[in-house]
matplotlib code that plots the C-alpha trace (Angstrom):
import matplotlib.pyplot as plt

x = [120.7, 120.3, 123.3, 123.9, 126.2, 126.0, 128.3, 128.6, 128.9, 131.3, 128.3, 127.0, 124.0, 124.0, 123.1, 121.8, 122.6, 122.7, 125.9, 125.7, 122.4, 121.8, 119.1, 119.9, 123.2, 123.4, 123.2, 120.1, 118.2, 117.7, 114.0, 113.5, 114.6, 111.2, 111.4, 109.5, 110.1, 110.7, 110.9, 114.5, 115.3, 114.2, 114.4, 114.8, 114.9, 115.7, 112.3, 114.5, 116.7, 113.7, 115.5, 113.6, 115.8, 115.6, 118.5, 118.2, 119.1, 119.0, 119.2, 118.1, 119.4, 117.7, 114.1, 115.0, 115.3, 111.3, 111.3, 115.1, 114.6, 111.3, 113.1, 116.1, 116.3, 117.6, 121.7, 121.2, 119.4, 122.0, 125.2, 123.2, 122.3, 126.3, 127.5, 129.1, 129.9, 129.4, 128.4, 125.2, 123.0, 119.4, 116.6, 113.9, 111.4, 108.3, 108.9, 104.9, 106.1, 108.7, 106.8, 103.7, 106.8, 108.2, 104.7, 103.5, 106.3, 105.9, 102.7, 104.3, 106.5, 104.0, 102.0, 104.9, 107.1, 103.6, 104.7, 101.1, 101.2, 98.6, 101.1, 102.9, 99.5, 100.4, 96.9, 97.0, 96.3, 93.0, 94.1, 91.6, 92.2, 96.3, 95.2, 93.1, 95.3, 98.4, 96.4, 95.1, 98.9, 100.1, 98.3, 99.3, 103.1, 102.3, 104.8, 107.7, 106.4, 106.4, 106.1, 103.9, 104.4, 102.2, 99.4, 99.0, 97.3, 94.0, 94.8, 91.7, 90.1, 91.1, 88.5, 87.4, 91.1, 92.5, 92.3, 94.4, 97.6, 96.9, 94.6, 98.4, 100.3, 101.8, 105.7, 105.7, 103.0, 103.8, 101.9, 103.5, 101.2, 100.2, 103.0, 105.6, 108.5, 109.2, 113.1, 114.1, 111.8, 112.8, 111.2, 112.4, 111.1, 112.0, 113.8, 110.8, 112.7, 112.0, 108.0, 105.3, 103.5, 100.7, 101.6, 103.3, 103.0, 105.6, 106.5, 110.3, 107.7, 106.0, 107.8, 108.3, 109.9, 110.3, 111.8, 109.8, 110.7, 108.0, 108.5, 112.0, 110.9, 112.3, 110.3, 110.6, 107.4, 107.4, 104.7, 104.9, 101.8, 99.9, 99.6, 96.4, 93.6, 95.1, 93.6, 93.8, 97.3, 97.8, 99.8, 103.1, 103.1, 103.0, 105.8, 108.5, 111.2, 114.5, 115.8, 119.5, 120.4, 124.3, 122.7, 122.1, 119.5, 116.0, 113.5, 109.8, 106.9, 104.1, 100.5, 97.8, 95.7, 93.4, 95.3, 98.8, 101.2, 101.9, 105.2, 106.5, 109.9, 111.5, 115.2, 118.2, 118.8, 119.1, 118.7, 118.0, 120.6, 118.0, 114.6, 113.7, 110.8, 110.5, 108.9, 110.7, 112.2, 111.1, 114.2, 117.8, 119.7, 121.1, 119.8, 121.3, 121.6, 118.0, 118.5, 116.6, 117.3, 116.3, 113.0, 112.6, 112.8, 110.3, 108.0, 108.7, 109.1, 105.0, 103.9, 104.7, 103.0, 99.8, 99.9, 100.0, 97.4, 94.3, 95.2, 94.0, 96.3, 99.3, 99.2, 101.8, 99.9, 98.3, 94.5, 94.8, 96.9, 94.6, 91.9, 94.3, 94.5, 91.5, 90.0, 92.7, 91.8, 95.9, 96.8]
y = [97.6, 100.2, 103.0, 106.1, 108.1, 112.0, 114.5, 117.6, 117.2, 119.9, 121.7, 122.7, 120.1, 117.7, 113.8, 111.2, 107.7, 104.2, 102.2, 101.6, 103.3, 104.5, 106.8, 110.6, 110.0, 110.2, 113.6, 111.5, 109.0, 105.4, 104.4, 102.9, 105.9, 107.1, 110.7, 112.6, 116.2, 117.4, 120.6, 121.5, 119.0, 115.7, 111.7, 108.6, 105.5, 102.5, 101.2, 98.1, 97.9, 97.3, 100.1, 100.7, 103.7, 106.7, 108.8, 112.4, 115.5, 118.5, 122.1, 124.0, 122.3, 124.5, 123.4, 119.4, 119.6, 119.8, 115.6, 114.4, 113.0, 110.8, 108.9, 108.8, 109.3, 111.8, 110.9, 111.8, 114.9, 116.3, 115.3, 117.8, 120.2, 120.3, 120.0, 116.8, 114.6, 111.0, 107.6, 106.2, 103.7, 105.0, 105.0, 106.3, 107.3, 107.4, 103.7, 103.5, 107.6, 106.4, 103.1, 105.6, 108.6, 105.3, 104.5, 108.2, 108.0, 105.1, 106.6, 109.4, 107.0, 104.4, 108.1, 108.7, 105.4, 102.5, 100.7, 100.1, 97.7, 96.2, 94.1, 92.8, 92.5, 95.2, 97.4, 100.9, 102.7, 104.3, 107.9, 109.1, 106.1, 107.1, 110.7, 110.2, 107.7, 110.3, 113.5, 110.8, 109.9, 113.0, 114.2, 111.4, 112.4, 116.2, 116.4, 115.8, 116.8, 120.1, 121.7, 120.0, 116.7, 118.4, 119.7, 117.0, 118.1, 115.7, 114.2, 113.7, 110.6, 108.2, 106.7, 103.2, 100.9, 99.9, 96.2, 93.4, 92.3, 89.4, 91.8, 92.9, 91.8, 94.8, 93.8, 91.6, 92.3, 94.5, 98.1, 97.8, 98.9, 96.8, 97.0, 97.5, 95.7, 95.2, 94.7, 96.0, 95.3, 95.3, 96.3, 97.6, 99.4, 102.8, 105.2, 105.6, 108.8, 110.6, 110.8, 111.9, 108.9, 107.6, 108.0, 105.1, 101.5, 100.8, 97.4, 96.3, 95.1, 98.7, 100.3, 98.6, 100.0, 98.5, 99.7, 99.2, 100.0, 100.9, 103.0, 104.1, 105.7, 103.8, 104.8, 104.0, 103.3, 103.8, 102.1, 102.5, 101.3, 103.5, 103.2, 102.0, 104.4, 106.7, 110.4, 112.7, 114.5, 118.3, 118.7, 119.8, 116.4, 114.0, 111.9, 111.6, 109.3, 109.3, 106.3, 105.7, 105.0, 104.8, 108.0, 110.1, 110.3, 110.1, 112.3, 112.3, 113.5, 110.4, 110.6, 108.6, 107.1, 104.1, 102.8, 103.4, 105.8, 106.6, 108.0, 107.8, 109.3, 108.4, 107.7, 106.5, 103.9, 100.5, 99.5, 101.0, 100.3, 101.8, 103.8, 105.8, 107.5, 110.6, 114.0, 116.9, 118.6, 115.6, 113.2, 113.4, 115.3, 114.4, 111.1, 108.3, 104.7, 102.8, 100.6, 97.4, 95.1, 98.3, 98.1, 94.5, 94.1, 97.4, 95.3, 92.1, 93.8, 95.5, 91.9, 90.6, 93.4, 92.8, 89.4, 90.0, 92.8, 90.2, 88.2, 91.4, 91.1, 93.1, 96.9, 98.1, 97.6, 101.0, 101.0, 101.6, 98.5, 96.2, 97.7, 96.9, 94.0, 92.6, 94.1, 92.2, 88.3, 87.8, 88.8]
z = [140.7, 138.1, 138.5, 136.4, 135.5, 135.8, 133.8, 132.6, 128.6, 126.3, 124.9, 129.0, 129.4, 132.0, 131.3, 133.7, 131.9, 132.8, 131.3, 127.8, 127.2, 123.3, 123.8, 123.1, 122.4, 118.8, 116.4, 114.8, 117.6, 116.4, 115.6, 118.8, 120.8, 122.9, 123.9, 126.8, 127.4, 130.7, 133.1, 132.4, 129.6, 128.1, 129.5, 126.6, 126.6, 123.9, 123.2, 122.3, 124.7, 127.5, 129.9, 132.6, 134.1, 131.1, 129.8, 130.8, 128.8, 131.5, 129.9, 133.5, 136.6, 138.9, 137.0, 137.1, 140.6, 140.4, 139.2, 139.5, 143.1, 142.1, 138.9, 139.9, 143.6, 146.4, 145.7, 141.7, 142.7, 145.4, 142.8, 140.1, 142.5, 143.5, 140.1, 140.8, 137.7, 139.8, 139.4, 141.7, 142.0, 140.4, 143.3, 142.5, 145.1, 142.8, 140.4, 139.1, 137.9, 136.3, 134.8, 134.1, 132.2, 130.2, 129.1, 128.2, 126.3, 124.2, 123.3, 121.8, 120.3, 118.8, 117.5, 115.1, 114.4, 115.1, 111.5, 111.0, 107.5, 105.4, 104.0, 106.8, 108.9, 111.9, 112.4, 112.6, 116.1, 116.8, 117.0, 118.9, 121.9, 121.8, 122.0, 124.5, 126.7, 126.0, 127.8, 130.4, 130.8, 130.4, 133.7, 135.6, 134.9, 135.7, 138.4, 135.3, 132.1, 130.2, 127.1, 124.2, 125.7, 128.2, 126.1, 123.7, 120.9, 119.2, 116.1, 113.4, 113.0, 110.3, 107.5, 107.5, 106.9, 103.6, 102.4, 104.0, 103.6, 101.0, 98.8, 98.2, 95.2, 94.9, 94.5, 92.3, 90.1, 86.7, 86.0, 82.6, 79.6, 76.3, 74.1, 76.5, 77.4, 81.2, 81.5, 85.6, 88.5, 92.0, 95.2, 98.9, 102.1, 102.6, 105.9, 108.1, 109.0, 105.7, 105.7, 108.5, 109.6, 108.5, 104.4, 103.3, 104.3, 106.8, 105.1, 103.2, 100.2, 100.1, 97.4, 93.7, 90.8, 87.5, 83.8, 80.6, 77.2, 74.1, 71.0, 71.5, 75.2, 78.8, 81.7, 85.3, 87.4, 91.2, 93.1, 97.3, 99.1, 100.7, 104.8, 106.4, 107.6, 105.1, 105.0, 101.6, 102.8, 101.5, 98.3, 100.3, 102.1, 98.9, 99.2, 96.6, 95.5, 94.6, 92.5, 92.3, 88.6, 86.3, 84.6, 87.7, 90.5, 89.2, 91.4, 91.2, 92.4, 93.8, 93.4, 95.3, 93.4, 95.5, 97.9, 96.5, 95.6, 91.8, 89.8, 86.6, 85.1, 81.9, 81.7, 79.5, 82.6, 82.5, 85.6, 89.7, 92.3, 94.5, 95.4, 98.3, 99.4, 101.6, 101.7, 101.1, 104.7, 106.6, 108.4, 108.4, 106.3, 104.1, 103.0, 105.1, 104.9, 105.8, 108.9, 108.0, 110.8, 113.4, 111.6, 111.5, 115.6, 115.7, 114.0, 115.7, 119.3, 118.1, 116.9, 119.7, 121.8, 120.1, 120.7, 124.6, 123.9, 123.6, 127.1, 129.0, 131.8, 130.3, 132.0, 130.0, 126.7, 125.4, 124.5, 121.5, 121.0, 122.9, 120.3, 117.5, 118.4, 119.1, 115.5, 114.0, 113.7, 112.9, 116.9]

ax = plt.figure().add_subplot(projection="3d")
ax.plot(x, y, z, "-o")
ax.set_aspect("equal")
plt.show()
């Protein structure tokens, strides 16, 4: 059985957590950390993890009192209502709200952090199904949810899909120019955190860099592929990118041209410790460390998903995942 523990934290919010759980925890949420706001405060849950019992966050006591008793049960609701910083066992008395909350908010999830990939293979989400399955979701879980979680807004519809993953040659081939010497090349994913979705290609081969050298000049080439089902972005969302050299940081603007993004810098550099992508204001600041294994078991944990997605007998899958999948002869 599932127990929780409730406390009062320093800063005057209340939490509801089971033992160990990661979700909310942290200044900056991992990847993985699915997020549903709430009347009086938010619940989470480690997409990871599997937890079927969320984290909550409780700003207005009074207002939880609404939804605390059906996910977590009569006992967790009275030891809020008294202030009583307590450890219980989590009963709730309405599960499939809790199993429909978890799911409405692994939509939300998959509608920012889905690492949809022409490279690696993983198909973008029809927006329009997740929109549609989020405000169908969203009024099932009416008894909990509040503010724009419950007033999900439509997303527009995405053009026809890029090409697939083995049109891609992308890191290891050369943009170099006639005449010029190609002396650095490297490639890398990028933070997920630092761009809106749906711009860059959520793969570790999407971004490529490489040095060349030609009448006295050294230049530095970015290439980061662009996402599937890619729509022309406004100018103020254009990702950049930031390349670590001995000289100094290197930043540059990207421009789409095709299906991938374009920069070029000149430098006195000889070689790139690093690139990263992200667009300015977006993510953590500052800059932090990528988390490369997190990402790899997002994208295993949605492989596997859309592999279950074409048996037809998996409830939890979304539909926009079983329509993923079943457009997608590699699932």
């Amino acid at each position: 059985m599932n127990t929780v523990l409730v406390r009062e934290d320093a800063d005057g919010l209340w939490t509801i957590a089971p033992a160990g759980a990661s979700a909310l925890a942290a200044d900056v949420p991992p990847l993985d950390t699915m997020v549903l706001e709430v009347v009086g405060g938010h619940l989470g849950w480690s997409l990871l993890a599997g937890e079927p019992v969320p984290a909550a966050v409780l700003h207005d006591l009074d207002e939880a009192q609404e939804w605390l008793w059906a996910v977590f049960g009569e006992r967790v609701a009275l030891a809020v209502a008294d202030r009583e910083p307590v450890e219980l066992a989590a009963e709730p008395a309405l599960p499939a709200l809790v199993a429909q909350a978890r799911k409405l908010a692994y939509a939300h999830w998959a509608a920012r952090w889905w690492p949809a990939s022409t490279i690696d293979g993983i198909p973008a989400l029809d927006q329009r199904l997740l929109d549609t399955e989020i405000a169908t979701l969203t009024e099932a879980c009416e008894l909990i949810v509040d503010g724009a979680d419950a007033h999900p807004e439509p997303a527009p519809s995405a053009p026809v899909a890029l090409g697939r993953a083995e049109d891609y040659a992308l890191a290891a081939g050369s943009g170099a120019r006639h005449g010029e010497l190609v002396f650095g090349r490297g490639s890398g994913g990028w933070d997920w955190r630092r761009c809106p979705p749906g711009l860059v290609d959520a793969s570790e081969h999407a971004v490529s860099w490489e040095l060349t050298r030609a009448e006295g000049a050294t230049l530095v080439r970015v290439r980061a592929v662009a996402a599937p089902q890619l729509q022309a972005p406004p100018a103020h969302l254009h990702p950049r990118a930031l390349l670590d050299t001995a000289v100094g940081v290197i930043d540059t603007e990207l421009h789409l041209v095709g299906d991938t993004w374009h920069g070029t810098a000149s430098t006195k550099a000889e070689a790139v410790a690093g690139v990263q992508v992200y667009v300015p204001g977006v993510g953590p600041e500052p800059l932090s460390p990528a988390d490369h294994d997190e990402r790899a078991r997002i994208r295993d944990l949605v492989a596997a998903r859309l592999r279950r997605a074409t048996s037809g007998d998996d409830d939890a899958s979304l539909l926009a995942e079983i329509a993923a999948a079943a457009s997608d002869s590699d699932f």
